[in-house]
C-alpha positions as CSV (number, residue, x, y, z in Angstrom):
1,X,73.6,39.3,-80.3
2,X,70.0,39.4,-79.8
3,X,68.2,41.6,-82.4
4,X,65.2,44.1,-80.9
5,X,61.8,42.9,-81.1
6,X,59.8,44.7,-84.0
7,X,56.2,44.1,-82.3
8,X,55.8,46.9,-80.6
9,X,56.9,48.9,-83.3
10,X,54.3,47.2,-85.6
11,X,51.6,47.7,-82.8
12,X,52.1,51.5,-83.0
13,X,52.2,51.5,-86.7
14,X,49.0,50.3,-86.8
15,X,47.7,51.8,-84.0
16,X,48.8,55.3,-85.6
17,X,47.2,54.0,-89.3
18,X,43.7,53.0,-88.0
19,X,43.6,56.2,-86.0
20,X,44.2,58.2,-88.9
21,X,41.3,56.0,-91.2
22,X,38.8,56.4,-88.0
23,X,39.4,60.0,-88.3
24,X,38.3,61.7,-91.2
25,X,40.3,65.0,-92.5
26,X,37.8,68.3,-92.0
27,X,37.9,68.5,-95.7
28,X,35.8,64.6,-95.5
29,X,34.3,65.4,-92.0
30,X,30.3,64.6,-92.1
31,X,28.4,67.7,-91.5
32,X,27.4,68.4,-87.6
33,X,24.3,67.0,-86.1
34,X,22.0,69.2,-85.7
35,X,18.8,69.3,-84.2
36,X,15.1,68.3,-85.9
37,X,13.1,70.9,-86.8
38,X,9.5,70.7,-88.3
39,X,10.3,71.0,-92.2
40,X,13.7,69.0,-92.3
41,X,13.4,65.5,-93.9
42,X,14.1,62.7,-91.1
43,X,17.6,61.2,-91.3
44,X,17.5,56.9,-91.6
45,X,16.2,55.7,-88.3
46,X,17.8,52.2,-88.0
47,X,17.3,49.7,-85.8
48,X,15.7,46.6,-85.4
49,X,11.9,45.8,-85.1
50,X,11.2,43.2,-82.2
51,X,10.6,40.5,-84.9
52,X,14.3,40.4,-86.0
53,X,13.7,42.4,-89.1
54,X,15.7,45.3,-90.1
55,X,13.9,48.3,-89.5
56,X,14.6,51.8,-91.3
57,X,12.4,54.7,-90.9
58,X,11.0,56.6,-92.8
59,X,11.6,53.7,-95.7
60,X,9.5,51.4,-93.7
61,X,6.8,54.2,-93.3
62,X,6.8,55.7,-96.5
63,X,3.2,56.3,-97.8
64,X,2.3,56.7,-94.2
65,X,2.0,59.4,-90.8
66,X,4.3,58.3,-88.6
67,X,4.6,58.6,-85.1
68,X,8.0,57.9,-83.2
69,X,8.5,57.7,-79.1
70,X,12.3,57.7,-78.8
71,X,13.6,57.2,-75.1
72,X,17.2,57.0,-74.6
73,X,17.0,55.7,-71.0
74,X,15.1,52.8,-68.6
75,X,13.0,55.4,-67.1
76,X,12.1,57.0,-70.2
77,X,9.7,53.7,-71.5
78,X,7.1,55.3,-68.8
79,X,6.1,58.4,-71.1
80,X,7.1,56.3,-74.7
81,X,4.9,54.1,-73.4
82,X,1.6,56.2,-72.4
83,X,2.5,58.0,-75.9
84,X,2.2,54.7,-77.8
85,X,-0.5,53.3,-76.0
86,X,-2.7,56.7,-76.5
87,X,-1.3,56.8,-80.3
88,X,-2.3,53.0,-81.1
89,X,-5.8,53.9,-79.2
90,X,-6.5,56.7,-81.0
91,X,-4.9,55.7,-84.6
92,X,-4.3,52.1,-84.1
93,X,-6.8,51.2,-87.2
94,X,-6.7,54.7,-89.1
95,X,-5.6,53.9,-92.7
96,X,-2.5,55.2,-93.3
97,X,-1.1,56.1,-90.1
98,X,1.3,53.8,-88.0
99,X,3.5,54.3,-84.9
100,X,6.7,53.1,-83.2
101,X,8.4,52.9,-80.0
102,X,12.1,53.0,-80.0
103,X,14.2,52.4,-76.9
104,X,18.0,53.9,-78.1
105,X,20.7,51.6,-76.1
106,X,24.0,52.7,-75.8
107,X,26.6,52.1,-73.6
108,X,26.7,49.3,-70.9
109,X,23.6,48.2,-72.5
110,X,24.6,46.9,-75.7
111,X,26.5,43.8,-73.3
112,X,23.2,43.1,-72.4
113,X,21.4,43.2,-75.9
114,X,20.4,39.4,-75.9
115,X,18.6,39.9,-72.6
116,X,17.4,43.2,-73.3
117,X,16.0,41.7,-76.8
118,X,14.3,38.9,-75.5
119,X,12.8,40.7,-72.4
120,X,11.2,43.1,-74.7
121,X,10.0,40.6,-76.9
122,X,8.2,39.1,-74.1
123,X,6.8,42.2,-72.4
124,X,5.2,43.2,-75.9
125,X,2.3,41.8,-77.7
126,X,3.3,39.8,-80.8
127,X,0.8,41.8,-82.5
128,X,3.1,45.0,-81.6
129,X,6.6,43.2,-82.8
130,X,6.4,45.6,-86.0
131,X,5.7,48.8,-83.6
132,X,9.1,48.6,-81.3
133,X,12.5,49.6,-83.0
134,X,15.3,49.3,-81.2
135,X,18.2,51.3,-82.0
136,X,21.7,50.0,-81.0
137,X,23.8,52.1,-83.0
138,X,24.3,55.8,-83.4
139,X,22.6,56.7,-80.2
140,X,24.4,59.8,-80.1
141,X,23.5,61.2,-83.0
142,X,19.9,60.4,-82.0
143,X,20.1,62.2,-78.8
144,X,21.5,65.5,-80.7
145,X,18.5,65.3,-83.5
146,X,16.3,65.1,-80.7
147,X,17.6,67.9,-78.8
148,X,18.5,65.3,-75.8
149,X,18.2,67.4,-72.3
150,X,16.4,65.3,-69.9
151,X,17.2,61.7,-70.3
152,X,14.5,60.3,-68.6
153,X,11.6,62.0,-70.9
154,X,10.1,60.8,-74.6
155,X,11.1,62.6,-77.2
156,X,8.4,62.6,-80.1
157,X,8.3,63.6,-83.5
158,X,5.4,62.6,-86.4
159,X,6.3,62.7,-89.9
160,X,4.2,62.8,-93.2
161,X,4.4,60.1,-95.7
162,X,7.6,61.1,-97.5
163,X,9.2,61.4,-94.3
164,X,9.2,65.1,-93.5
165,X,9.2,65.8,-89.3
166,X,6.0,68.1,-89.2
167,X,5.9,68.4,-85.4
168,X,8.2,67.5,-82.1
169,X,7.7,67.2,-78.6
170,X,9.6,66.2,-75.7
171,X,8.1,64.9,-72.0
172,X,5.2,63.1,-70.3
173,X,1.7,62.8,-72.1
174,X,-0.3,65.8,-71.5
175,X,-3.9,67.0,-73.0
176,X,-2.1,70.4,-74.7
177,X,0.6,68.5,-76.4
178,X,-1.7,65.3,-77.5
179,X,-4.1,68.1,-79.0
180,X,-1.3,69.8,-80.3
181,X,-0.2,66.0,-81.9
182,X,-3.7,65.4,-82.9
183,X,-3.8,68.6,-85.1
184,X,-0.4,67.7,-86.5
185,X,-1.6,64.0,-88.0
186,X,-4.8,65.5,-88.9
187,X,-2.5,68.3,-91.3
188,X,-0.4,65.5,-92.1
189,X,-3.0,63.0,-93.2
190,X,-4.0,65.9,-96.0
């Protein structure tokens, strides 16, 4: 007589137990993401600055303005890059103030991190390394505090030196919203 095979049973077990701890209960359920608005304290960044080092925003920026770029798609480097570039020309050497691009991966592109890491290492000036955070994990929840509509536009925000968002933007570089920016570090520098 040949006894069933318990495997499949096990699988489902399992299966039905990791399920249940991936899940949390509403009465354990985080609170929903919402989006940014000037006055809310920004949530850990993380990532990884181009240098390897772990990067975690606003901890790394405490003390300082901060800009952020965010794009969440290839196209989007365009405007996160005319943003930094005009940021690090203006405020490049301002005491005090200090910037960061940071391309969010998700999906496909996380196969492709090694190549992705090393391509953006290469296209950036060493001297920059400390100025590009890349964000491979909780993308989504990015996209929601950023109010993520169009996916091929920057989404900005500064923050003061404890780490409160004092002012948000999304799209190209234009001469109202840099002067609008402009204002905002000046306030924030106070």
């Amino acid at each position: 007589m040949r006894l069933p095979n318990p495997f499949p049973a096990v699988l489902l077990a399992l299966a039905i137990a990791c399920a249940m701890l991936a899940c949390p209960t509403s009465a354990h359920a985080a609170a929903p993401v919402r989006p940014l608005v000037p006055g809310d304290t920004l949530p850990p960044l993380v990532g990884e600055y181009l240098t390897g080092r772990e990067a975690v925003v606003p901890r790394d920026s405490k003390g300082r303005v901060a800009f952020l770029a965010l794009g969440f798609s290839y196209k989007s480097r365009l405007q996160v890059e005319a943003w930094g570039k005009r940021f690090q020309q203006a405020h490049g050497s301002t005491p005090g103030v200090t910037f960061y691009e940071v391309p969010v991966m998700g999906g496909m592109a996380r196969v492709a991190r090694p190549m992705i890491d090393r391509g953006m290492r290469r296209g950036t000036p060493v001297a920059l390394h400390e100025n590009v955070i890349t964000v491979w994990q909780q993308g989504g929840e990015w996209r929601k505090r950023m109010g993520h509509r169009d996916p091929d536009a920057a989404y900005l925000t500064l923050v003061d030196g404890e780490g409160v968002v004092r002012w948000l933007h999304t799209g190209p570089l234009d001469d109202a919203a840099w002067a609008s920016l402009e204002q905002a570090v000046a306030a924030a520098r106070r």
